[in-house]
N, C-alpha and C positions, 0 to 999 in steps of 0.2 A: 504494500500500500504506500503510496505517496502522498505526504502532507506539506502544504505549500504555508511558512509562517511570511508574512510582511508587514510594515506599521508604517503610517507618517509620509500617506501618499501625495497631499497636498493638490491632488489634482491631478496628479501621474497617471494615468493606467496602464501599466506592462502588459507586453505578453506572452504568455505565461504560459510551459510545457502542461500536460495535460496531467490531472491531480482527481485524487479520489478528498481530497478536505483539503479547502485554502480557509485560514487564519488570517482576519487583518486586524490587526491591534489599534485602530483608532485612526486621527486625521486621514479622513480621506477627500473632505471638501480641499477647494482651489484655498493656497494662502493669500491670494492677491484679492478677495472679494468674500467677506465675513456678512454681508447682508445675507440675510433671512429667506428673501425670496428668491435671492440668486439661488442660496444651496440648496433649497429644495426646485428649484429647474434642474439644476445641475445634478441633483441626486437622481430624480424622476426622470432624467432622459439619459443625459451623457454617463453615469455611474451606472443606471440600469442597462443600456446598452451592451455596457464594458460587462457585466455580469453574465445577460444572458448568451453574451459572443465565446465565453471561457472554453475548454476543451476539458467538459466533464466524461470522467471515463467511462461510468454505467449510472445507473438510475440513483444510488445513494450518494450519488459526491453533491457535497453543498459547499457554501461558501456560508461562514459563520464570523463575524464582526462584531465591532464593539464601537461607539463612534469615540471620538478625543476631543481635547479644550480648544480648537478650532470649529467645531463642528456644533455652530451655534443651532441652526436649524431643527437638527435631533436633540436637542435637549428640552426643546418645549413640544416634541413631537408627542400628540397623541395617543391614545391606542386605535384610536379608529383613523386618523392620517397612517399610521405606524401600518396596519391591514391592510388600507387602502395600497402606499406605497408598496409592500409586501406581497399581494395575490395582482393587484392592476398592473404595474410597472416590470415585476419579474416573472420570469416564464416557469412555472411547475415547481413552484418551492423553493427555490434552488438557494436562496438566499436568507438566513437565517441572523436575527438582529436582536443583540442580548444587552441589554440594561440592569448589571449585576445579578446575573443571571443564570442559573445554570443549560445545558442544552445536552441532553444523549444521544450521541452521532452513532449511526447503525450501520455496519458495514458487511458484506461478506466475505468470507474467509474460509478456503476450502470447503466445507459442507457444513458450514453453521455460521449464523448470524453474530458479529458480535458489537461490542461499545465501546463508544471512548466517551468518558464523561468532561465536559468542558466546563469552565466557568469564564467571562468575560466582565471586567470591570470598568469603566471609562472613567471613574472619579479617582480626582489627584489633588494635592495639596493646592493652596493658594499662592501665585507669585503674580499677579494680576488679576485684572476684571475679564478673566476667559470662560469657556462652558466650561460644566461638569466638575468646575473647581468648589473643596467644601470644606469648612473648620472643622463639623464633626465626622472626620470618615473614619472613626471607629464602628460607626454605625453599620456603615457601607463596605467594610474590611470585614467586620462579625462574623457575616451574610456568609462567605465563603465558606462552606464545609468542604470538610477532612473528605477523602475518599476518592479529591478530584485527581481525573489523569493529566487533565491540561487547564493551567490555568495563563488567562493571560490578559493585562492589565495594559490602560494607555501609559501610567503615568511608571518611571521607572527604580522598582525598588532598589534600596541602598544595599546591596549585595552583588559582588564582586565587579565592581567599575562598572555596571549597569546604566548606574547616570552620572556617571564620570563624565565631565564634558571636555573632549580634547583638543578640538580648534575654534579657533575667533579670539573674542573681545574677552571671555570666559574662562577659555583654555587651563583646566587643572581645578577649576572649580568641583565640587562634588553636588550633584543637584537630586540625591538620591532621594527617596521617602524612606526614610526609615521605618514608621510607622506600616507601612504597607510590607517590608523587608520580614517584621516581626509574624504577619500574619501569612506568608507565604514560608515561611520555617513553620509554624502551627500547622499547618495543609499539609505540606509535603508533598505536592503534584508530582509528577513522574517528570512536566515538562512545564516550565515555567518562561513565558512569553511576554517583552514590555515595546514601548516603543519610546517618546515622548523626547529624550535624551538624542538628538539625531548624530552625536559623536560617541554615545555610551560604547562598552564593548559589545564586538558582534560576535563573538568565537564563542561557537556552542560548549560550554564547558559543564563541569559535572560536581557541583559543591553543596554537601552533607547529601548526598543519592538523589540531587534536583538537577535536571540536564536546564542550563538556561541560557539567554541569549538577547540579547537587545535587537529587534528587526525592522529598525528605520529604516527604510531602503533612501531616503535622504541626507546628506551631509546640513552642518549646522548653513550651510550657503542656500539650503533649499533645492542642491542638485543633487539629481538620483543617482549618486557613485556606489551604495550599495545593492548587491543582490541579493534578493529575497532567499531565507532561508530555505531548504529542501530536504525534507526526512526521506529516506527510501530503505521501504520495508519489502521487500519482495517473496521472504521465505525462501525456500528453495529454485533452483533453476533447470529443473528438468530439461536432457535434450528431446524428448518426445513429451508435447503436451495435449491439452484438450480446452480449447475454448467450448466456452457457452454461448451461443449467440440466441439470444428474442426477439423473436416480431414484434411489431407493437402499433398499434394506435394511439396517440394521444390527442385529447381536446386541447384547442387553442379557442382564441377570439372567445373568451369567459364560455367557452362551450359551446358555441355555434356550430362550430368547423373542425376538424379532425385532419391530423398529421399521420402520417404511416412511415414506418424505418425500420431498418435492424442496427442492433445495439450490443456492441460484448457487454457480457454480463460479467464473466470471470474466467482464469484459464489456469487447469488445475491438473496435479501430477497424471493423474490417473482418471480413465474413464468414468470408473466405480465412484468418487469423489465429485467428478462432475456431473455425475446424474444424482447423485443427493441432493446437490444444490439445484438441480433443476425441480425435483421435487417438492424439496421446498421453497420454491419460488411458487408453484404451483398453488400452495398451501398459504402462503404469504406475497401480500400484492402491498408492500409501505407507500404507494406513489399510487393514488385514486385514479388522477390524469391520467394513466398507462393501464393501455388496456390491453396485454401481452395477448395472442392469439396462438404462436406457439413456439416455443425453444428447439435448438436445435443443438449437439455435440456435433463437433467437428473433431476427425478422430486422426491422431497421427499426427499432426501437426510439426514440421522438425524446424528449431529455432536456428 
């Protein structure tokens, strides 16, 4: 499986190899235009755009976000703006929007369904009049329960140069939240994800059994000299494999009108492992819009 982390887009949209879970840890509005109505045009057309173009690999890859202290728009967002933007603007789920939040990402894995449980935070200490910024975020840190696999925060906890700031006017300055530091040692996530800090460290390192990582893909200038982090989990590599491939129908246009395609589902050591998963595919439909008609194994396949 591949997990795509990035933070601190400012308006950027990469693009981006194909991924079963992208991560974006906050700022993704333009920094050159903080009005309200811009970023929600900008959210609703040019950001939705950029999502539903992405190169998801089968029917579970989502793109799972959290908005940042730039992103004045989402912070007075709704739940029913928050829906609207969410089922109108994105095509079949695909885009999932967490406000201290937790979300269980479902994914297949040889012949059983499994989880990653995530949390996403956007609130950070005060250094100005920006969103999502709070004096009480013990409140909003609480929230976080123990158990999570991935957690990932805009603002950047004070844990191994995270929010070390290393070039500009700043340079050697430490902009960490401690306070958020203390609550991510409490958790103990498997993977621990910030942004906020666009110099912090970016090298995936591994301190008290937490894999973690700063993923601005911006430098403090506002240019995109980072690349986005990349997990790849592939499990083994068989030279003879077995794709899954489903037919499918899916509703567009709120359900008027119907798409048709085939789609890998998965591709797996063994025949006997891909028809598990094909059965229970059969048995389990997570994606309502998709209306599979019928799966196929392709046998033999040499890599």
């Amino acid at each position: 499986m591949r997990i795509i982390v990035l933070s601190d887009l400012h308006g950027y949209l990469p693009e981006l190899p194909d991924f079963d879970l992208l991560i974006i840890a906050g700022d993704v509005c333009p920094a050159t235009n903080h009005n309200r109505h811009f970023q929600e045009y900008w959210l609703n057309h040019d950001f939705s755009i950029w999502v539903n173009s992405l190169r998801y690999r089968n029917i579970f890859s989502r793109v799972v976000m959290i908005a940042g202290n730039h992103d004045f728009y989402l912070e007075g967002l709704s739940k029913i703006r928050k829906n609207e933007w969410l089922s109108y603007h994105i095509v079949n789920n695909r885009l999932v929007y967490l406000d201290n939040e937790e979300y269980d990402f479902e994914y297949l894995e040889v012949d059983e369904l499994k989880h990653i449980k995530l949390f996403g935070c956007p609130y950070c200490k005060i250094f100005g009049n920006w969103a999502f910024m709070r004096e009480n975020l013990e409140k909003y840190y609480s929230a976080i329960p123990e158990g999570i696999d991935i957690l990932f925060t805009h603002d950047a906890a004070d844990i191994n140069n995270l929010g070390m700031i290393s070039m500009g006017r700043y340079a050697g300055e430490n902009a960490g939240n401690a306070l958020l530091a203390e609550h991510v040692k409490r958790v103990k996530p498997k993977y621990y994800f910030c942004g906020h800090i666009h110099s912090g460290n970016h090298n995936l390192e591994e301190i008290d059994g937490i894999k973690m990582a700063n993923v601005s893909i911006m430098n403090e200038d506002y240019e995109p000299t980072h690349e986005p982090l990349i997990i790849e989990d592939y499990g083994y590599n068989p030279s003879i494999c077995y794709p899954l491939i489903g037919s499918y129908e899916m509703d567009i246009d709120d359900g008027h009108d119907t798409t048709e395609g085939n789609e890998l589902i998965g591709v797996f050591g063994t025949y006997e492992k891909a028809l598990k998963a094909l059965k229970l595919l059969e048995s389990h439909n997570p994606e309502p819009g998709y209306k599979y008609r019928s799966f196929e194994i392709h046998e033999n396949l040499i890599l």
